[in-house]
N, C-alpha and C positions, 0 to 999 in steps of 0.2 A: 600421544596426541590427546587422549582423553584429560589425562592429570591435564594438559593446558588449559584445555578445553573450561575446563571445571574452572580452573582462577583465573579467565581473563574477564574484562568487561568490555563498556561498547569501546571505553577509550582505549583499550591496549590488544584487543584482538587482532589479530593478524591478517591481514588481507591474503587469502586465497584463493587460486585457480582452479578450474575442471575443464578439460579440453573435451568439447560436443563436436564432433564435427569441423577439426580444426579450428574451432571458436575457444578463445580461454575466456569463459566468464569469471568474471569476479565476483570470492564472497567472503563472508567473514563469520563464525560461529562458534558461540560460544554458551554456557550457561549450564544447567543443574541436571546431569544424565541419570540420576537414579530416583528420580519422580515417576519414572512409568509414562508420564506423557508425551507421546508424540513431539518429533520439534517442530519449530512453529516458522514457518516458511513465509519471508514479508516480501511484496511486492511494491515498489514506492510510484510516487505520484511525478507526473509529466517532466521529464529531462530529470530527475532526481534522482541523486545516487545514496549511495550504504551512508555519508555523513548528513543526509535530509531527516535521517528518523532522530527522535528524542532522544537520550542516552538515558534518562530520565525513565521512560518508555519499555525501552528496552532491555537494562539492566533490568526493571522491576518483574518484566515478564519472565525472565531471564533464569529469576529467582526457583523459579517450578520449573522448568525445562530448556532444550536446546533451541538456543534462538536464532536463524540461517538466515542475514542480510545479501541482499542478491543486487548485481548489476545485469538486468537483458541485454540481449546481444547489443556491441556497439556501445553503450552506455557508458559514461565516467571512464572506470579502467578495466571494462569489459574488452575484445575487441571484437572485428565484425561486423559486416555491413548490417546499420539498423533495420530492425522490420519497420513496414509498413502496416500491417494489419495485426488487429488487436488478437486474433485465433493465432498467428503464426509468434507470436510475444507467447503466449497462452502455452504453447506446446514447446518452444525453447522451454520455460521454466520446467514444464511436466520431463523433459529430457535430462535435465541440471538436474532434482530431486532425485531420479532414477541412479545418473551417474554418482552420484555422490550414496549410492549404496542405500537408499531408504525407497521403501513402501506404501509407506502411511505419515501423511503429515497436516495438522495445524495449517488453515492459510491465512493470513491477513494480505489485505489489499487495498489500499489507499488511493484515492482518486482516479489518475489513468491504470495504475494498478489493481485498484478494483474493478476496473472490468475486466483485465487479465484474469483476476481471481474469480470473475465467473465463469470465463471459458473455460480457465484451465479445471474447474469444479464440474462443467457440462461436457466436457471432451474429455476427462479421465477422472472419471469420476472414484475408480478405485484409489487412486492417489490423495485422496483427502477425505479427514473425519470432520475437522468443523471447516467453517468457514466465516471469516469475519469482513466485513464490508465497508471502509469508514470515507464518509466524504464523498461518494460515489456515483453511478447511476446506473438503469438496465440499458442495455444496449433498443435504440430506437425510444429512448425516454425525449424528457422536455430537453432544450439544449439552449433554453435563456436565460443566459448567464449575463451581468454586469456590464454596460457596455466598456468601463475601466479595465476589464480582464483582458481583453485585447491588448492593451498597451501594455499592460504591465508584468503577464504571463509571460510572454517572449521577450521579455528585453534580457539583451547580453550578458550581463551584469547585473544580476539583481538585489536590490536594496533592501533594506530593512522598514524602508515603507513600505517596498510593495508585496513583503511578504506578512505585515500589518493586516494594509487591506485586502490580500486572496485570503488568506488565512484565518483571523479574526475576527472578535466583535469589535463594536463600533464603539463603546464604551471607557472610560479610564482603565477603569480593573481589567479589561481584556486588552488591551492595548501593554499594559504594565505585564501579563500575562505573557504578551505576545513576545516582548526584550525580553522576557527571562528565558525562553524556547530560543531565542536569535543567541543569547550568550551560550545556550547548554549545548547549542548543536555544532558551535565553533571549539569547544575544546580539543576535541582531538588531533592532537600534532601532525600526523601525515594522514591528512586531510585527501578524499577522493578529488581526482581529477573533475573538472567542471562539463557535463554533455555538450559535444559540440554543435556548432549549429545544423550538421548534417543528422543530427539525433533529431534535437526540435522539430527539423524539417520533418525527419517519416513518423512523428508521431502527432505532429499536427494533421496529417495526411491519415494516419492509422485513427484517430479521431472522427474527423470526417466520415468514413468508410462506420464507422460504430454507430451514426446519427439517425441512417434509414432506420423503418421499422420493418423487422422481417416479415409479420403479418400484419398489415393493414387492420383488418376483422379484428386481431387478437393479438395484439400490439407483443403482451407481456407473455406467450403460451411459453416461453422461451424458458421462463424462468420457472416454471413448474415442474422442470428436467430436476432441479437442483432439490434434494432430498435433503443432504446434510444438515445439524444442525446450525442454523446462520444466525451470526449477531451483526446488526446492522447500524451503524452509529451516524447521526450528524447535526451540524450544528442550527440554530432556529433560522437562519440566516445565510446559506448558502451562496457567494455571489458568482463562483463557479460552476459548479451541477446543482441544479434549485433543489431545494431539500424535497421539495413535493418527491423527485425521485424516489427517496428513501420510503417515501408512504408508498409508490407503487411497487417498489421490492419487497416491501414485507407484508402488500397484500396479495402476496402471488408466489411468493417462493413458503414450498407448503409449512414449513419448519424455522418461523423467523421470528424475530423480536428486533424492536427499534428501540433507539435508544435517541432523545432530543436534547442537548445542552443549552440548557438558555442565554443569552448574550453571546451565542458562539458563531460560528461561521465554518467554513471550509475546514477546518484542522482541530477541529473541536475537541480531539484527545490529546492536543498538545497546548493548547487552553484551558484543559482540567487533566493533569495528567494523573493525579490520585485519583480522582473521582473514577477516570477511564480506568486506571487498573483496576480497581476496586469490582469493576464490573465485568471487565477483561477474562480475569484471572476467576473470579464466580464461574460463568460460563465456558471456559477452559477446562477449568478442573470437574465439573457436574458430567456423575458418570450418564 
């Protein structure tokens, strides 16, 4: 499994199972096992499965260590009734990492994902050395987003404009940015199964339930749990979780640095995805 391990990429990895609980999650992993670093454990963004990351992305991470694309329960071709709450998401994945024989991992966490990636970082905290944030927000942050994200978030079927506009800047060069990420993330032949609308549904609802603030007083104390080193990324533009988020995560999670992409938006390492490695792969590897 290893020798596989080592020559597959995002396009020819293998989709596999780990039964939790009578739940078969789906994942797929692959990349470089004798770097010494941890592997890097991804979390993805609202109804998104293992074919939403860049391959682009994830090949390049790939490069230095084991890269574990994960379906949560219910998801694409995960099975299982979907959670509702973003801690009971949180602790599936922290269960998946254990089952799958590791200790210590790498988390990235992408929009509904990153807030998975903070519970699952504040409820098991032995389970992770860094932590990385991208597109995201703290639990009880701002929640004014675009009034267009409504329509275009949930719809059935989604197009290449409205993954333009969640995604993107506003610009030519991002927009041209944004088809060359719509063509990379379509290569792969046997493509994940699409979330169904019973997924949308409990993470629209798992959403909701994340928007209170736990303290009133001290909105963010939440985030001072989180020790790990954090890299926190997003775009100037946010029209999904407003970027201002990002400035309240990295003034309260004690071990953070932000990262701002100019002309970007919501997906801003899939808008620059040199540039994100570049940075990625810095703070990864920095002992």
């Amino acid at each position: 499994m290893e020798d596989q391990i080592m020559t597959d990429t995002h396009l020819t990895a293998p989709t596999r199972f780990v039964d939790v609980d009578g739940n078969n999650y789906a994942y797929r992993r692959w990349g470089d096992t004798t770097t010494g670093q941890p592997p890097l454990f991804l979390l993805q963004h609202f109804r998104g499965g293992m074919d939403h990351w860049d391959p682009l992305m994830t090949d390049g991470l790939a490069a230095g260590r084991e890269v574990i694309l994960y379906n949560g329960r219910g998801v694409a071709s995960s099975s299982g009734k979907p959670r509702t709450r973003i801690e009971h998401m949180a602790d599936d994945a922290a269960a998946v990492i254990r089952a799958l024989g590791l200790n210590k991992v790498d988390v990235v966490g992408f929009s509904l994902g990153g807030f998975q990636a903070q519970d699952l970082t504040r409820r098991h905290p032995d389970l992770v050395r860094k932590l990385m944030l991208l597109g995201t927000g703290p639990r009880g942050g701002n929640p004014d987003s675009d009034p267009g994200v409504l329509e275009a978030a949930p719809r059935p079927v989604p197009t290449l404009e409205d993954f333009l506009f969640l995604f993107f800047g506003r610009s030519e060069a991002a927009k041209k940015a944004g088809r060359d990420f719509w063509n990379r993330r379509h290569q792969r032949v046997d493509q994940d199964p699409p979330s169904s609308p019973e997924v949308i549904q409990a993470q629209v609802e798992a959403n909701m339930y994340y928007l209170p603030k736990l303290d009133v007083n001290d909105p963010f104390a939440h985030l001072r749990e989180i020790k790990q080193p954090t890299f926190i990324l997003n775009g100037v533009n946010d029209v999904m979780i407003p970027t201002l988020n990002s400035w309240h995560m990295v003034q309260n999670i004690p071990n953070a640095q932000l990262f701002v992409y100019p002309d970007a938006g919501h997906g801003a390492q899939f808008q620059y995805p040199d540039r994100f490695l570049n940075h990625a792969i810095q703070f990864l590897d920095r002992e």
